[in-house]
N, C-alpha and C positions, 0 to 999 in steps of 0.2 A: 562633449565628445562628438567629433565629425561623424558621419554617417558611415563615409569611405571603410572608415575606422572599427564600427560600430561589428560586433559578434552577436549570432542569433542560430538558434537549432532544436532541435527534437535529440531529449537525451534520454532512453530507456533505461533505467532504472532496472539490471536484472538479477538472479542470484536462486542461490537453495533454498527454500523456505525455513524462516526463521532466524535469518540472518542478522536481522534489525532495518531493510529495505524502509519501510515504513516509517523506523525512525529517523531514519537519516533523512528521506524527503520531508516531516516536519520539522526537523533540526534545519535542511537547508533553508525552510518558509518561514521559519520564523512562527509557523502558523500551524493548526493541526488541519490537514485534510483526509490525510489516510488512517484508516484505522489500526490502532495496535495493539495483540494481545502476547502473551507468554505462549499461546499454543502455534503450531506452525500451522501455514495453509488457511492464516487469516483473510490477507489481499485476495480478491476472484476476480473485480473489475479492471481494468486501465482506468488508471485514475491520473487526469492532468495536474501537476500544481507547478505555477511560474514565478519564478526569482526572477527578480530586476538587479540589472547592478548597472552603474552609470556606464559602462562600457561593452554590458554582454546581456541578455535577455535568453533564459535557460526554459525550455519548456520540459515537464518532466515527466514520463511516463511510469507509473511504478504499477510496473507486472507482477501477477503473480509467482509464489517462488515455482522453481522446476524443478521435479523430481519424479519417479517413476510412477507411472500412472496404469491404475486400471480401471477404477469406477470411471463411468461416463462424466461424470461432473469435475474429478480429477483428470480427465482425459482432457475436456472439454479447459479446464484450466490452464494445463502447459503449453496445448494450443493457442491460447489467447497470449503469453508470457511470450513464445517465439515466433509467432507471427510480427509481434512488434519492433523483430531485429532488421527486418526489410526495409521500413521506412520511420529510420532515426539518421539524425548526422551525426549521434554518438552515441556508445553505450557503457552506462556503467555500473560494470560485475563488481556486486558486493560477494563477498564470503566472509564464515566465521573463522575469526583466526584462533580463537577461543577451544570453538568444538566443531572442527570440518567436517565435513558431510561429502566424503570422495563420490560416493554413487553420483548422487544429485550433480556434483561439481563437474566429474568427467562425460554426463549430457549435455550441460552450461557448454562444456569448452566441444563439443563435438559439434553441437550447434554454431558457435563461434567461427569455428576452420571454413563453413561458408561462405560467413558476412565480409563483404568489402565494407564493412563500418568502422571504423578507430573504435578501438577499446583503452578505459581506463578500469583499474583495477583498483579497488578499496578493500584493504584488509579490516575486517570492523572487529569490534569489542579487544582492542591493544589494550584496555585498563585490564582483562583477565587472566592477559600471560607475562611470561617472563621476557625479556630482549633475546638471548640468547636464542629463546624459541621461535621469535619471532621474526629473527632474520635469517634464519633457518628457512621459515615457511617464503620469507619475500624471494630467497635463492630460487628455491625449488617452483617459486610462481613466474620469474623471470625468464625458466625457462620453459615453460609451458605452451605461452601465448606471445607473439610480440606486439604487447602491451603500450598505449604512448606513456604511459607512467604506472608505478606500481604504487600505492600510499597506503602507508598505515592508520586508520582512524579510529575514534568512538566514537560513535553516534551519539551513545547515551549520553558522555561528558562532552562532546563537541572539538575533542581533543583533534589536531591536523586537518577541519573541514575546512579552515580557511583555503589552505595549501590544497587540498582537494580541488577547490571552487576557482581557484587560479589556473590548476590542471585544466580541469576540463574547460574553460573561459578559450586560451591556447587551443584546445585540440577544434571548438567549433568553427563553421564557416562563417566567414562574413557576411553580412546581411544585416537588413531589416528589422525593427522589432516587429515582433508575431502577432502580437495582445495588447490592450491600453496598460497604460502604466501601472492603473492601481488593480490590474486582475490579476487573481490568486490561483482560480482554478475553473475550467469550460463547465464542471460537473454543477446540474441544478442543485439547487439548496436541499429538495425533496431528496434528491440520491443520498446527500452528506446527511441526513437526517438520518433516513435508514440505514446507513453502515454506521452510525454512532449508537443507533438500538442495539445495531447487530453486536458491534464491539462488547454492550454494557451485557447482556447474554451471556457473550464468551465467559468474560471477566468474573461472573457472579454466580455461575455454576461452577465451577472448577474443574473438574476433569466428567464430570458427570453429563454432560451433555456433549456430544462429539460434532462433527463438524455437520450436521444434518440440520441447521439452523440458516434459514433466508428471512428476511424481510420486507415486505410490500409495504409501501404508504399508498393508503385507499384514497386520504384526506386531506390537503395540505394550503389553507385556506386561511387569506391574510381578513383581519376583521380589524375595525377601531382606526382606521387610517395608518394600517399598519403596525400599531403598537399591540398591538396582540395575534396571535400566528395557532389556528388551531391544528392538531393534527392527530388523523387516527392510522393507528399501523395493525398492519398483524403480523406475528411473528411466527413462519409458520417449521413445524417441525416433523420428524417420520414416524413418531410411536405413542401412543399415549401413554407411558414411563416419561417420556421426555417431556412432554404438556404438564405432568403433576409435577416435575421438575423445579419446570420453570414459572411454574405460578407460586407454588413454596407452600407453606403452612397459611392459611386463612388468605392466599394470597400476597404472601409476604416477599416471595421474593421479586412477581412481576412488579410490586408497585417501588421495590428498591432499584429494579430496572430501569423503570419507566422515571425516576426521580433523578438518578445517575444522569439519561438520556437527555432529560429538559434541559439538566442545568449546563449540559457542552450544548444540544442545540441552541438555546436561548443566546450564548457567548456566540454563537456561529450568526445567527440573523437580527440581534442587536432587539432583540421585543420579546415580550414575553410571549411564553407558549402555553397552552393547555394542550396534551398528550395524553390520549386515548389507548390504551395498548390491549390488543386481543390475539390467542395463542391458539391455533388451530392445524390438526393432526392430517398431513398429508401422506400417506404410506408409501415409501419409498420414492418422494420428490428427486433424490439427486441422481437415481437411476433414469428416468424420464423425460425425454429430450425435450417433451412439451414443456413441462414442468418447467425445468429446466432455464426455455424460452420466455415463458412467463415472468420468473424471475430474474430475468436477466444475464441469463451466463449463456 
C-alpha cells in the first residue's frame, strides 16, 4: 500500500449507555480491551484500541455511554464521552436498534449539531428485530443527522462489521500510520488489569451491587524474568452492605472474583499472575471530586 494512499485517524466510538459500544470495539480487535457487562454505564475511561488493516490504521476511542447526568461521577462521565467529539477525525454513533433510548439519543444528536466531524452511524443488535422494523428506524435515522453512512450491525454476531470497517476506512483522512503495527491499545497493562476486576464485580454480583464499584492496582510487579506477574488490587466500594457483598459467604464470592480476573489477566500479559484482591468501604466515593481523581475519573 503506497503511503499517498495510506488512511489514518481518531474515531470516537459514541452512543447511549448500553448499547454494545464495548462490543463492537472488541469485535473490531479481534481482541478484548474494553470491558463488558449486561449493566449500563460500565465504560468510564477513554479507552484507545487500534485496528490495523493493510490500507487504513483506526485508532479508537470508546467513550463512555451519554445520558442524563446528575451524580458527579455520572456528570463527570458524559463530560469525558463529549469532550472526545473535538478532537476525532471521525465519530461513530452506535445505538440500540433493539431497545432505543430517545432521552440519551436526542443529547448524542444535540451534541452532534456542533461537531464539524463526519458521523457514521451503526444500528447494533439487528439479530433482535424484525426488517420491517428496522428500516423503519434507518428512515427515521437518515433524517436526523446527515450521516456519511447509516449501517445496520451485530456486534455480538459480527453481522455487517465488515461493511462498517469499509465505511468508516472511506470517511478517514489520509495520513500516516499513528502507532507500530503490532499495537493494540496506549492503556498500561496495570489499567486493563483493573477494569477486568472491575468487569468480574459487575458480572458476579448481579444487580446487587450498583455502579459504586472502582478499582486501584496498589501492586503490579513482574518477578521470574517475567514469567510470573504479581498483583495486588483493592476494590473499593460506598457501604459496608456492599463489602459483605462482594466478599460472599466465607469469602466465596471475592475469590470467584479474583479467579475469573487472573484467568483474562494472565491471556492479557502472556505469564502467569498471582492476584491479591482486598475490598475496602469508602463512603460515598462517587460523590467526591477527590475521590474521584484518585480513581481516575
Amino acid at each position: 500500500m503506497h503511503e499517498e494512499h495510506f488512511r489514518s485517524g481518531f474515531v470516537a466510538i459514541l452512543g447511549p449507555p448500553n448499547v454494545g459500544k464495548s462490543t463492537l470495539l472488541n469485535r473490531l480487535l479481534g481482541h478484548k480491551i474494553s470491558i463488558t457487562s449486561k449493566k449500563p454505564q460500565t465504560t468510564r475511561n477513554r479507552i484507545l484500541g487500534i485496528l490495523h488493516r493493510e490500507s487504513a490504521q483506526f485508532v479508537f476511542v470508546d467513550t463512555p455511554g451519554v445520558h442524563k447526568a446528575k451524580q458527579a461521577l455520572n456528570v463527570r462521565i458524559v463530560d469525558v464521552a463529549l469532550a472526545v467529539l473535538e478532537d476525532v477525525d471521525l465519530i461513530l454513533l452506535v445505538v440500540d436498534a433493539f431497545a432505543p433510548d430517545p432521552e440519551s439519543e436526542k443529547i448524542v444528536i444535540r451534541a452532534l449539531e456542533n461537531a464539524q466531524t463526519k458521523v457514521i452511524l451503526a444500528l447494533n443488535k439487528i439479530d433482535l428485530i424484525k426488517k420491517p422494523a428496522l428500516l423503519s428506524q434507518m428512515d427515521t435515522w437518515h433524517n436526523t443527522h446527515p450521516f456519511e453512512a447509516v449501517i445496520p450491525i451485530s456486534a455480538r454476531q459480527g453481522t455487517q462489521v465488515d461493511t462498517l470497517v469499509t465505511a468508516m476506512e472511506q470517511a478517514l483522512p489520509v495520513g500516516p500510520r499513528l502507532f507500530p503495527k503490532d499495537a493494540l491499545t496506549d492503556m498500561p497493562e496495570r489499567f486493563i488489569a483493573a477494569e477486568m476486576i472491575r468487569e468480574k464485580a459487575f458480572r458476579l454480583t448481579g444487580q446487587e451491587i450498583p455502579y459504586s464499584v472502582a478499582v486501584t492496582v496498589d501492586r503490579f510487579v513482574e518477578k521470574k524474568e517475567g514469567t510470573l506477574i504479581a498483583i495486588d488490587a483493592t476494590i473499593h466500594v460506598e457501604r459496608d452492605s456492599q463489602k459483605g457483598i462482594l466478599i460472599g459467604k466465607k469469602g466465596s464470592k471475592l475469590k470467584q472474583i479474583g479467579e475469573d480476573a487472573r484467568k483474562e489477566i494472565e491471556r492479557m500479559v502472556g505469564a502467569k499472575v498471582f492476584l491479591k484482591l482486598f475490598v475496602r468501604v469508602q463512603k460515598n466515593w462517587s460523590r467526591d471530586t477527590k475521590a474521584l481523581r484518585r480513581f481516575g475519573y
